[in-house]
LUMGUPA-427417 format. One record per residue (C-alpha): x, y, z. Coordinates in steps of 0.05 Angstrom, whole numbers, plus 5000, padded with zeros to 4 digits. Each point is the difference from the previous one (the first is absolute). Layout:
BEGIN
XYZ...
! end
This chain:
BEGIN
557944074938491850005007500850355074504250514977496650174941493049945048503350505048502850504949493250014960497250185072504350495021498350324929492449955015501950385069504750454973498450264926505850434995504549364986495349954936502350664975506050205032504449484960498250334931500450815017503250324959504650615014498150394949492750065024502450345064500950674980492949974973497449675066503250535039497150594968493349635004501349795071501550795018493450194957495449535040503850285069498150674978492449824995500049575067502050625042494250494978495649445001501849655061498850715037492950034966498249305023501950115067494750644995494749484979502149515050498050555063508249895019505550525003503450134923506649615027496549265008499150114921506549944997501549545049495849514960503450214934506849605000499649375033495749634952504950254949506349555017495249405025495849924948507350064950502149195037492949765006494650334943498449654941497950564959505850484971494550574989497350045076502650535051497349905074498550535041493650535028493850074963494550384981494949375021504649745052499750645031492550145004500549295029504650215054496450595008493749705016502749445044504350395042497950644998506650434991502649705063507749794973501949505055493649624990502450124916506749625017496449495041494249854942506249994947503449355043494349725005497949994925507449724989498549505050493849804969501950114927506949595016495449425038495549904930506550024959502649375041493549724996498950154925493550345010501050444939493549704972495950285047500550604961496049614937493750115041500050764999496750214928502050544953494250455013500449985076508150234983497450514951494850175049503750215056505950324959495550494965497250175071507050025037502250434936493250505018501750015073507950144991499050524956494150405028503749965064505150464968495950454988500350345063506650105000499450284928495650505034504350055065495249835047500649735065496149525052496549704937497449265034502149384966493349614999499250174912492750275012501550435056506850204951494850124939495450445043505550325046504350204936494350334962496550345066506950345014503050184920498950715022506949945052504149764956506250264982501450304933508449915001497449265011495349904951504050384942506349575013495549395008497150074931506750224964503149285028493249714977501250334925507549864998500149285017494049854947503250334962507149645004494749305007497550194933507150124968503249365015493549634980500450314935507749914991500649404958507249634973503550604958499849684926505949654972502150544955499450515063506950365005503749975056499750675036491749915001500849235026504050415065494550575003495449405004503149665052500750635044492250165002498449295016504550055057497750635023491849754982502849335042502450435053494050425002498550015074506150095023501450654959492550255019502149925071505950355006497650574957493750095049505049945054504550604978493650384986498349925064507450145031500550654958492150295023502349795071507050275002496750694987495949855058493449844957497349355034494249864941500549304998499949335047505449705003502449295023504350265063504249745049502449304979504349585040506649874976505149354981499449324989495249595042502549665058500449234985495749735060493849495005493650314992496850115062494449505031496050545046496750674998499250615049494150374991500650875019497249845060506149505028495249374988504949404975496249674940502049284991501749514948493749634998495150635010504650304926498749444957492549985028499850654976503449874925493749574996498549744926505850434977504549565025497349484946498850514946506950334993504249395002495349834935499650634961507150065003502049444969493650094951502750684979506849734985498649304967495150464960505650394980505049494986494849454952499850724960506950114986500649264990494549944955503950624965507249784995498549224998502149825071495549615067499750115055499949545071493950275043503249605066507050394983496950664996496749895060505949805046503850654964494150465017500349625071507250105012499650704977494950175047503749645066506850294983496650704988496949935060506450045040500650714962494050295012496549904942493049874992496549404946502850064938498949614924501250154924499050614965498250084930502450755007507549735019499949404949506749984965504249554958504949595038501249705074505750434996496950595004497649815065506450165050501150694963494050295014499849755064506350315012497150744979494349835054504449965059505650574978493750374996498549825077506850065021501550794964493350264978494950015049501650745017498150204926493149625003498350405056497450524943495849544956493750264992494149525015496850204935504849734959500749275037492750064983500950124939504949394985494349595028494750274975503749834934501649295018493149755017496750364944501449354950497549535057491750294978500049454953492650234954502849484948499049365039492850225026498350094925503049304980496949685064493050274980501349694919501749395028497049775067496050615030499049475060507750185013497650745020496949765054506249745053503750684964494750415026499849715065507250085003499750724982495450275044501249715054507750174999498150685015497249795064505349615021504849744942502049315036492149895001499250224938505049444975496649495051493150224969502049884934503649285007493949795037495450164942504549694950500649375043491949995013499650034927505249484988496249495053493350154961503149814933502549355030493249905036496050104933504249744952496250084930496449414983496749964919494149484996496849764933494449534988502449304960494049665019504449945057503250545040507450184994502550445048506450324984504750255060504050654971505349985053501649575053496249715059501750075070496350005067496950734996496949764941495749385021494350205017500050474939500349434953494749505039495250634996500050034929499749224989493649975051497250574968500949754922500949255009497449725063493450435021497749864935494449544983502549444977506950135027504450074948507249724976506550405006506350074965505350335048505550244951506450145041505350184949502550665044499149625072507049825011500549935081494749755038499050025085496849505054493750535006498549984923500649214997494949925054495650434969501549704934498049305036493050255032497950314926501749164976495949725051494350564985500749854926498349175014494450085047496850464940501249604952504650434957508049994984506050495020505549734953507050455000502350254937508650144975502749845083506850204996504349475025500950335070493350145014498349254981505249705050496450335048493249824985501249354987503749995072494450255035495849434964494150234983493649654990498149994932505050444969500150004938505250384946501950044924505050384961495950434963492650325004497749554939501649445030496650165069493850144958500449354962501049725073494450435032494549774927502249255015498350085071493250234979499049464940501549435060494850385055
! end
C-alpha cells in the first residue's frame, strides 16, 4: 500500500543501514575486518595525540574514539567516513574550553544538541554560505597552529603558553632547555612516518602479470605503511621502557593514565572552580561564547567535506541533513562517555560501514586492558603522529589556483588565516563575514552594460533585488534623466527573474520621472514572473516588448509621434 511504502522509504531515509544491509555480502567480511582492525589501530595513537591538542588528559582521545563508530554504522550515509577526534576539532576544543574536560563533555552535548536540532530542521544549507577560501583559510591556519604546537613537545619543553604568538616566541626564547632524548626520538618518528607516508603513496596496483609471492609482499608494506602510527608508537614506547628500566629517565613521557571503560553517566551541567566556587549552567555556556556556534558548524563542514569527496570518487551522494543528525547523535551519545566534539577524519577514511564496529571495538579493549602500557608513550612521538597528520592540511595548491582564477578570493582566505591565529573561532567568523560583505556588494551592484542606440539600453547582468535600487536609478539619472534633453531608455531584463515590493516602487517613481521629462522607460525580455508582478502592481505607463528591437522600434515611434 502507498502508507507502507511512505513509511518504509522513511525509515530508510532515517536509517541508511536498511539501504545496504540487505545486499552484504559474506564474503566481504573478512576484508572489512582486517580493514576495520587497521583503522582501530590508527584511532588509538591518534586519539591520544588529539587529546594532547585538545589541552585534555590522553584518555578523552579515546573516549571520543568508539562511539561514533557503531552510530554512524545505522545512521551515516557515506560508507568511507569514520567519526571520531580531530586535529581541527581539537584546536577548537582547545580554544573554547581551555583543557578543562568537564566543560569538554558539556561543549560535546551541546554541539549534539545543536547539530541534532538543524538535522530535524534541515538546516544543512546553512552550510552553502560558508565559501571555499574561508574553509581553506582557516584549515591551513589550524594545520600551522596544530603543528607548531608540537613542537614543544618535540623539544620537551614545559609551561610553553597556548596563545600561538606567545608559543612562537616562548618556544624559540627557551630551544636552549630542551631535551636532547626528546628531540632525537621526536625527529626519528618525524622521519619514519614520512617515510612509511611516502611508501604507500608510491605503492600502486601490483601489475597483472605480478606473481603471487610479490602481490603478498605488497600487501604486507601497505599494511604496515597503513598502520604507520601505530607501529611508530609502540616502538618509541619500548624505547622509552628499555632507557627507563635502566633507570635513564631521558625522555617525557605521557604518565599516569586512568584506567577502564568510562562510566556511562550524563555529562555534568556545573563547574567547581580550585577555589570551591560552584560555576553554573548559564555562566558555562556564556563562557563557550561564539564557539558554541562555530563547532557545531565545522564539524559537520569537515565531515560533509569528506564524504562529497569520496562520493565524488566512488560515484555515491550524500544527504547533508543525515550527516548532520549522525554527527549530532554521535556527539550526545559520546557525551554520556566522556568524550569531547567529534566529526570525520580523512586520516581514518576506510572502505565500508562495516569497518566501523571493528575498530571501534579495538578502541575500547584498548581502554579496558591497555592503559597501563600508554603510561610510557613518549610525548614526542604523539607529536609526531600529528605533526604528520596536519602537514597535508597547508594546502599552497588552492592559494595558487585562487590567485589564477579570482585573486578577489584571497581576500576572505586571508582574513581567515590570520586571524585564526588570534583566536580560530574569530578567525572563521572574520572570514564568513568578508565573504558575506562581498556577496551583499555583488547583489547591491549587480553589473549593468549600457550602449548607445540612439536610445539607451541598459542591460541588467544578474538579477535585481532591493539592495540594488538605488544602484540602478543612479545610473539611469546620471545617463538618461540629468541629461539635456532627457533621454529614452531601454531596460533589458533577460537575467531579472524575481522582483520585490521595494524595487517596484522604485521602478514606479523612475515612470512617473520619465513622463514629467518627457522621455520613455519601456522594459525589455520580462520573464513571465517578473511581468505578473508588474502588471499587479499597475504601473502608470508601463510599457514592455519581447525583445530589445522591438522596444527600440517602440521607443523611434514614440519619438516620430512627439
Amino acid at each position: 500500500s502507498v502508507p507502507h511504502l511512505c513509511f518504509c522509504n522513511t525509515l530508510k531515509a532515517w536509517l541508511p543501514i536498511l539501504s545496504w544491509l540487505p545486499g552484504y555480502k559474506l564474503k566481504w567480511l573478512q576484508m572489512d575486518l582486517i580493514a576495520g582492525v587497521t583503522v582501530g589501530l590508527t584511532v588509538v595513537p591518534q586519539g591520544l595525540a588529539y587529546a594532547e591538542v585538545a589541552g585534555l588528559p590522553v584518555q578523552y582521545g579515546l573516549y571520543s574514539a568508539f562511539m561514533g563508530g557503531f552510530i554512524y554504522t545505522f545512521l551515516g550515509t557515506s560508507k568511507d567516513v569514520t567519526l571520531g577526534p580531530t586535529a581541527i576539532m581539537s584546536l577548537l576544543c582547545s580554544s573554547v574550553v581551555g583543557g578543562q574536560p568537564s566543560r569538554a563533555v558539556l561543549l560535546c552535548l551541546l554541539c549534539g544538541v545543536i547539530q541534532a536540532a538543524m538535522a530535524l530542521l534541515r538546516l544543512g544549507f546553512l552550510l552553502d554560505f560558508i565559501s571555499y577560501p574561508v574553509i581553506k583559510g582557516f584549515t591551513c591556519a589550524a594545520a600551522v597552529t596544530i603543528g607548531f604546537g608540537q613542537v614543544k613537545n618535540i623539544l620537551g619543553l614545559k609551561g610553553v603558553p597556548q596563545q600561538f604568538f606567545l608559543q612562537v616566541y616562548y618556544t624559540f626564547h627557551r630551544i636552549p632547555e630542551a631535551r636532547i632524548g626528546d628531540v632525537v626520538l621526536g625527529l626519528l618518528c618525524l622521519t619514519l612516518l614520512v617515510m612509511l607516508t611516502l611508501m604507500k603513496a608510491s605503492l600502486g596496483p601490483p601489475p597483472n602479470d605480478c606473481p603471487p609471492s610479490s602481490r603478498v609482499a605488497r600487501r604486507m608494506v601497505w599494511g604496515i605503511a597503513t598502520m604507520r602510527n601505530a607501529l611508530v608508537v609502540v616502538a618509541a614506547s619500548c624505547v622509552a621502557l628499555s632507557w627507563d628500566a635502566y633507570g635513564h629517565h631521558v625522555f617525557t613521557i605521557t604518565g599516569n593514565i586512568t584506567k577502564g571503560l568510562p562510566p556511562f553517566r550524563p555529562p555534568p551541567t556545573t563547574d567547581t572552580t580550585g577555589n570551591g566556587t560552584i560555576v553554573s549552567f548559564g555562566e558555562i555556556v556564556e563562557g563557550f561564547g561564539g564557539g558554541l556556534a562555530v563547532i557545531p558548524f565545522m564539524g559537520l563542514l569537515e565531515s560533509i567535506a569528506i564524504a562529497k569527496a569520496f562520493g565524488n570518487q566512488n560515484d555515491y551522494r550524500i544527504n547533508a541533513n543525515q550527516e548532520l543528525f549522525a554527527i549530532g547523535l554521535t556527539n550526545i551519545m559520546g557525551s554520556f562517555v566522556s568524550a569531547y566534539p567529534v566529526t570525520g577524519s580523512f586520516g581514518r577514511c576506510v572502505c565500508s560501514f562495516s569497518v566501523c564496529p571493528p575498530a571501534g571495538v579495538i578502541v575500547l579493549l584498548s581502554l579496558a586492558f591497555l592503559m597501563p602500557v600508554f603510561y610510557y608513550i613518549p610525548k614526542a612521538s604523539l607529536a609526531a603522529v600529528i605533526i604528520c597528520a596536519v602537514a597535508p592540511m597547508v594546502d599552497f595548491h588552492a592559494v595558487a589556483k585562487m590567485w589564477r582564477i579570482r585573486r578577489l578570493d584571497l581576500l576572505p582566505f586571508s582574513v581567515t588565516f590570520l586571524m585564526s591565529f588570534w583566536e580560530v573561532q574569530y578567525g572563521i567568523l572574520g572570514g564568513i563575514a568578508v565573504s558575506g560583505a562581498m556577496l551583499l556588494y555583488n547583489t547591491a551592484r549587480p553589473r549593468v552594460k549600457v550602449s548607445d542606440h540612439g536610445v539607451l539600453v541598459i542591460e541588467l547582468g544578474s538579477g535585481l533585488s532591493f539592495p540594488a535600487t538605488e544602484y540602478l536609478s543612479h545610473i539611469i539619472h546620471t545617463k538618461a534623466l540629468q541629461a539635456s534633453p532627457a533621454r529614452s531608455v531601454v531596460l533589458d531584463c533577460l537575467h531579472v527573474s524575481t522582483i520585490d515590493y521595494s524595487v517596484v516602487n522604485e521602478l514606479k517613481d523612475l515612470l512617473r520621472q520619465f513622463k514629467l521629462r518627457g522621455a520613455v522607460l519601456v522594459f525589455s525580455r520580462l520573464q513571465p514572473s517578473v511581468l505578473r508582478v508588474l502588471l499587479a502592481a499597475d504601473l502608470p505607463g508601463l510599457r514592455h516588448t519581447d525583445s530589445v528591437d522591438a522596444a527600440l522600434q517602440v521607443q523611434m515611434d514614440t519619438r516620430l509621434n512627439d
